[in-house]
N, C-alpha and C positions, 0 to 999 in steps of 0.2 A: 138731635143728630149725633154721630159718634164722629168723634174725633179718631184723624189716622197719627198713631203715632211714627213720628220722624226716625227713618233712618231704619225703619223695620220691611226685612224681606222675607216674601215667602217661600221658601223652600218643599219641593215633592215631597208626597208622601211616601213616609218609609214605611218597610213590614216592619212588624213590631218582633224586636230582640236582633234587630239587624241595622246596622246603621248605612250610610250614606258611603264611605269609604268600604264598608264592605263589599259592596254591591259592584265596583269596578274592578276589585282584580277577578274577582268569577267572570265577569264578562272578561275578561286580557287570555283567562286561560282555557275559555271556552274558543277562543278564536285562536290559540296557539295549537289545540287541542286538532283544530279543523286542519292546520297548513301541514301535516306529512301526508294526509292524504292526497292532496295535490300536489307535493312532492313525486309521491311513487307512482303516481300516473304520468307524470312528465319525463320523469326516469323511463320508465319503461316506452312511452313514444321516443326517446334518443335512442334507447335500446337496436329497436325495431329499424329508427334509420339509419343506423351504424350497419343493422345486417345489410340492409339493401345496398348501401354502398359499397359494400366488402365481396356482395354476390357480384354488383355491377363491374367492379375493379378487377375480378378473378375472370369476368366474361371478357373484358375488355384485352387483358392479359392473353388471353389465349387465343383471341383475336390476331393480337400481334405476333405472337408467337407463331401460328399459324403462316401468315402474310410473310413475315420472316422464311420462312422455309419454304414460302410457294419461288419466292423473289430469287434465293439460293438455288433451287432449284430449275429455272428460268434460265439462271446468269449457266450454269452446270450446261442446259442442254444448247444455249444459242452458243459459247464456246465452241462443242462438239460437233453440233453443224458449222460454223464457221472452220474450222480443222478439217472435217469432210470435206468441204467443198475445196476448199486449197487445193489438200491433197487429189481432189479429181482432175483441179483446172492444170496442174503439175502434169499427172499421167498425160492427160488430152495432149498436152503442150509435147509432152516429150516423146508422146506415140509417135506424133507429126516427126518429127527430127530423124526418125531411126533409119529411113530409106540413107538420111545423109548422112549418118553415121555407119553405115551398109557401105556406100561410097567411100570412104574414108579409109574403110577394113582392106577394102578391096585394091584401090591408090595402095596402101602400106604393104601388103602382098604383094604388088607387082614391084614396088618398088619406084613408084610414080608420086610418092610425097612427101617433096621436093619443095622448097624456096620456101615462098610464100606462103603459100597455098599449103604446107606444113605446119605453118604457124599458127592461122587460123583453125586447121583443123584440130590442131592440138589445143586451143582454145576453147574451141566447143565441147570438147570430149571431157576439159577441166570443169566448165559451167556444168556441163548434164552434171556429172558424176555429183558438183556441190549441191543442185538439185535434189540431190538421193537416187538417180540412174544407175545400176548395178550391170554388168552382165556377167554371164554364167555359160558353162558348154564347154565342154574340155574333152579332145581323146583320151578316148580309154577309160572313162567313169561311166559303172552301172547307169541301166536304160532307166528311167524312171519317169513313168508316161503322164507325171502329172506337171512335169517343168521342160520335157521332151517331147518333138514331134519327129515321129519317123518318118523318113521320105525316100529309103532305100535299107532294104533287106538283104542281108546274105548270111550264110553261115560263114566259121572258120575254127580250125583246130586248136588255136591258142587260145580260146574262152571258152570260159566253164560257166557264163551267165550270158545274157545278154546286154552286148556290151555297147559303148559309143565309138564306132571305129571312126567317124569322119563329122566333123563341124561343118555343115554347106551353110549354117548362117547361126550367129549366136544368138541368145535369148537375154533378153533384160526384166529384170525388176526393180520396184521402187517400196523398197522394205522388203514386208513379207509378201506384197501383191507382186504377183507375174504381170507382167502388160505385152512379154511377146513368149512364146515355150521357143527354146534352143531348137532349129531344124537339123536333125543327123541323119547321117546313117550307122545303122547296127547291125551286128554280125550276132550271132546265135553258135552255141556250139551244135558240130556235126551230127546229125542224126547216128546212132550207132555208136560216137565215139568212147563214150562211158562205158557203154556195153562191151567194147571190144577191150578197155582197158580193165576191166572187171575179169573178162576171162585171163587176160593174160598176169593180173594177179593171183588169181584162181592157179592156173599152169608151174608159176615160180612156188608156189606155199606146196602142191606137190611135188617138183622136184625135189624141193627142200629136205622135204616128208621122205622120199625115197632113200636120198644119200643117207639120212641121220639113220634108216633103216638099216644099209649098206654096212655101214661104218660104226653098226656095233650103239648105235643110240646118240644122244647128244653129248657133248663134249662136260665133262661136269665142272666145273668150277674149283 
């Protein structure tokens, strides 16, 4: 029988001209050799979800941006309607009032508003007016049929247009909106009268002409 001798290990076999210590740093640098490529693969998936973020972040973005201006624009138009309608339920309101503010004209004309009944009415005339009630209609200003209503026709010699000779009721506006045209009456100039006054310029430029004749020419300077 063969004796084991004590304290003896068996060690793998090595290739011959290479030893034991060789043989692991080739395997350390085979396996270091391995890890950039799964580096620049995992790089490149970060890559990848960087973009989709950046795509998602610029959608989202213009999303908001969007939303933003629909929301501006929203606040923009219920304003505008809210300002419309005022300004209608203002006219409505103060269309109503003008028969008594017609009343009032009319008391101040004869001379019938008096005491009380002055005070008040001066009152209301204060309210309409801070309202924004305007009126308009004056003798003697050009006809002008888009703030004027005519309700009586005549000619006369002193107008060279047709003209507002009489107020039978004023007109109101509230801004640039009319809510009543001024009812007048207009006068027109004379049929004939330009004609006539044309001849009798016509008449004086020849007398003129004849004396300067007469008398040897015009006078010279």
């Amino acid at each position: 029988m063969t004796e084991e001798t004590p304290g003896f290990e068996e060690k793998p076999d090595v290739p011959s001209g290479a030893t034991s210590d060789d043989a692991e740093p080739k395997a350390a640098s085979s396996q270091e050799g391995a890890a950039p490529a799964g580096d620049g693969n995992e790089s490149a998936g970060l890559v990848a979800q960087l973009d989709q973020v950046r795509t998602a972040l610029h959608e989202r973005t213009a999303d908001l941006q969007r939303l933003q201006a629909e929301y501006q624009n929203y606040r923009r138009r219920v304003e505008r309607d809210r300002i419309t309608v005022k300004e209608i339920a203002i006219a409505n309101l103060l269309t109503e009032l003008l028969p008594v503010l017609d009343d009032i004209g009319r008391a101040r004309e004869h001379g019938e508003l008096v005491g009380g009944f002055k005070s008040v009415a001066e009152s209301l005339e204060t309210v309409a007016a801070k309202m924004g009630l305007q009126q308009f209609g004056k003798e003697g200003e050009p006809f002008d049929p888009t703030i004027h209503e005519a309700l009586m026709h005549s000619y006369a010699p002193d107008v060279t247009e047709t003209t507002c000779v009489a107020i039978l009721q004023p007109g109101y506006r509230i801004g640039e909106r009319t809510i009543r045209p001024a009812r007048v009456a207009v006068a027109e100039p004379q049929p004939g009268a330009q004609t006539v006054k044309a001849e009798g310029a016509e008449d004086t430029t020849e007398a003129k002409q004849a004396d300067d004749k007469e008398s040897g020419g015009p006078d010279e300077g």
